[in-house]
C-alpha positions as CSV (number, residue, x, y, z in Angstrom):
1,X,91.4,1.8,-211.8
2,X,93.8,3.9,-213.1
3,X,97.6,5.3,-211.7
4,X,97.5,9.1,-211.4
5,X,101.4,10.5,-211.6
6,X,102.1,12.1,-208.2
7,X,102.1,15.8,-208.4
8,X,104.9,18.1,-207.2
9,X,104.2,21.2,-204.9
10,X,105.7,24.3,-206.1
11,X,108.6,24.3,-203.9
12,X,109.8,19.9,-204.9
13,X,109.0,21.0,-208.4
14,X,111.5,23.8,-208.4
15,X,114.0,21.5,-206.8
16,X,113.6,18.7,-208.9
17,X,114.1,21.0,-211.9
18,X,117.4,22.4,-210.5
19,X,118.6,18.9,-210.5
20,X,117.9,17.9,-213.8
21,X,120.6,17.4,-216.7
22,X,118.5,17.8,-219.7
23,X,120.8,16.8,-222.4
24,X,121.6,13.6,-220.7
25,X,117.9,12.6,-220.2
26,X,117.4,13.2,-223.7
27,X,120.8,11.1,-225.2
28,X,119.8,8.6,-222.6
29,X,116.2,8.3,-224.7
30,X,117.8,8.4,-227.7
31,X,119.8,5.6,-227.0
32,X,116.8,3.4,-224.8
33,X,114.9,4.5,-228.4
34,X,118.2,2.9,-230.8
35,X,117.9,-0.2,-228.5
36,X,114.1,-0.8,-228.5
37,X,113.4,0.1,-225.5
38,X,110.8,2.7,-226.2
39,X,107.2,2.1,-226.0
40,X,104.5,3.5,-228.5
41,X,101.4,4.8,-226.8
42,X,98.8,4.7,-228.7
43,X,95.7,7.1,-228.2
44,X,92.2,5.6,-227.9
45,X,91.3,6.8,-231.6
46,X,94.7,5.6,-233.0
47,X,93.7,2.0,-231.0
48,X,90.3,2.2,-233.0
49,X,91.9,2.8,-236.4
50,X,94.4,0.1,-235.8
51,X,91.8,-2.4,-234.8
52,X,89.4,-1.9,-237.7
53,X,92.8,-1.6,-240.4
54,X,92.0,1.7,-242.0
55,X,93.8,3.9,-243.1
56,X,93.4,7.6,-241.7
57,X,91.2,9.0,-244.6
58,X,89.5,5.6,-244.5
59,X,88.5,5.5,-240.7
60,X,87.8,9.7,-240.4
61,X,85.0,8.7,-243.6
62,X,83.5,6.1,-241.7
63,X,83.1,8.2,-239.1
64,X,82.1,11.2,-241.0
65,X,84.6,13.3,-239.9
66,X,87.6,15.1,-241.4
67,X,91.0,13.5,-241.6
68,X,92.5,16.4,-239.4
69,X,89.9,16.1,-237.0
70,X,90.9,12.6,-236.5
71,X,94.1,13.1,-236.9
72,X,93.7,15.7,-234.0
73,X,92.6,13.1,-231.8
74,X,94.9,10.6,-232.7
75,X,97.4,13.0,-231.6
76,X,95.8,13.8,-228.3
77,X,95.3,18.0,-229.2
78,X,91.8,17.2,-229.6
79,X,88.9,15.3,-228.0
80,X,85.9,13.4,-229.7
81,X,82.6,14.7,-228.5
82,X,80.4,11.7,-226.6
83,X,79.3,10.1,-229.9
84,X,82.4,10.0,-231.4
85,X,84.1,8.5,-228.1
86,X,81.1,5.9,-228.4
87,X,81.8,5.1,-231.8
88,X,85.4,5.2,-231.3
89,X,84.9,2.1,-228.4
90,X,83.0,0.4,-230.5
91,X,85.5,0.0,-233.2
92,X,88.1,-0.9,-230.8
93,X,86.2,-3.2,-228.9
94,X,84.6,-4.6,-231.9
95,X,86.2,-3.6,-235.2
96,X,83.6,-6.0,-237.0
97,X,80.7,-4.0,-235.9
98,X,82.1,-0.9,-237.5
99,X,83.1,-2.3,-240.9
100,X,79.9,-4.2,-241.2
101,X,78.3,-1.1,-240.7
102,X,80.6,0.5,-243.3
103,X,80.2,-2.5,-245.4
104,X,76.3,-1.8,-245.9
105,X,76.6,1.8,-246.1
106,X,78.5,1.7,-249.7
């Protein structure tokens, strides 16, 4: 199951934005980042890479796609199409599946 954030209506969202202090949110990030308090999210192809321990050129190879294309998924501007998602869950489910495959391959 997963949390969906709580969307604002028109007329809270204007309010809420009326209230804001941007430059403090931001120095108050800055200084949550300085004191480890930040948290890396990681997208589901970036999970995948990490798992099998390839490098970007490495991983986008072994899936037969270009560096920039994974590089625009790792980076959430684009999406993998429904065999590349499939692949992508395998190698972060199983990272050994993927690299044996790779293994026999070369």
């Amino acid at each position: 199951m997963s949390l969906k954030p709580n969307k604002l209506t028109p007329a809270e969202l204007k309010v809420h934005e009326s209230t804001r202090d941007i430059g403090a949110e931001i120095l108050q990030s800055i200084q949550d980042m300085k004191a480890g308090k930040g948290k890396v999210v990681l997208s589901s192809a970036a999970e995948a890479r990490e798992a099998t321990g390839l490098s970007q050129s490495q991983f986008a190879s072994l899936l037969g796609v270009s560096v920039r294309t994974l590089q625009g998924w790792e980076q959430g501007r684009k999406q993998p199409s429904g065999a590349a998602r499939t692949l992508l869950a395998i190698a972060r489910t199983n990272p050994k599946a993927i690299l044996a495959v790779s293994a026999q391959s070369m």
